[in-house]
N, C-alpha and C positions, 0 to 999 in steps of 0.2 A: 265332243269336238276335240281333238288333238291341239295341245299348245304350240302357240307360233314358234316356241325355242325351239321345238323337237321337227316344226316345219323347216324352219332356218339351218337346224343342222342335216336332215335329212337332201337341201336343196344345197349347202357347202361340199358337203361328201360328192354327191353328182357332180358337180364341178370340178373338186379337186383331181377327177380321172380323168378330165376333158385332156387332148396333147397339148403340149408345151404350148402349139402355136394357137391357140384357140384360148389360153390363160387370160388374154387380156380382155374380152367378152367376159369374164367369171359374173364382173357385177349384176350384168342383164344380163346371165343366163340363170345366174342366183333368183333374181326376181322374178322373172319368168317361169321358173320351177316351182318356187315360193305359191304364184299366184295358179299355176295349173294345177298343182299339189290340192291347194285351198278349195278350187274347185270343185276336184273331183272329188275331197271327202266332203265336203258340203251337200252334192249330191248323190251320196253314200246316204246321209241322213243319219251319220253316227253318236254316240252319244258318250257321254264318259262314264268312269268306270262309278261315282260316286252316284250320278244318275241311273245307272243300270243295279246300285246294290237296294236305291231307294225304290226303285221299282219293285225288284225282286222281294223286297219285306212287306209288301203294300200287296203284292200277290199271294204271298204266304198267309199275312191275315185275312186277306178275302176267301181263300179254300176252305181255313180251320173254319170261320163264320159258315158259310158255304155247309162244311160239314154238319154243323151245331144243327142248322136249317131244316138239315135232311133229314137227321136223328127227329129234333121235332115232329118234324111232316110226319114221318114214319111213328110217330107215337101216336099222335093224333087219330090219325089211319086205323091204328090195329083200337084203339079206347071208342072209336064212334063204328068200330063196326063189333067190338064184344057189346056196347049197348042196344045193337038193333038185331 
């Protein structure tokens, strides 16, 4: 999820290019950007980047494991078929 600071500045910037005559709206267009913004990465499904490395290390030992597995299986395999 994106921090609301980096929302709030994302939703001041848009505003700041509105024209002069549209300046005095900034607050509720602020907030209205704010809350469309929130929206649409909520239904993005995004995650952060601390979330995505925890992930990614949790994927990494499950392969090597994974690997270890295979090696096994595959030893298994070849010792129960030189015994038959």
């Amino acid at each position: 999820m994106l921090d609301p600071k980096t929302l709030d500045e994302m939703a001041r910037k848009f505003s700041e290019n509105l024209p002069g005559g549209l300046r005095e709206f900034q607050q509720e267009m602020e907030r209205n950007m704010r809350t469309a913004m929130q929206s649409t990465f909520n239904r993005l499904d995004l995650v952060t980047r601390e979330e995505f490395d925890a992930q990614t290390k949790v994927l990494a030992r499950t392969r090597a494991q994974l690997e270890a597995l295979e090696e096994r299986v595959a030893a298994l395999e070849n010792a129960a078929r030189e015994q038959d």
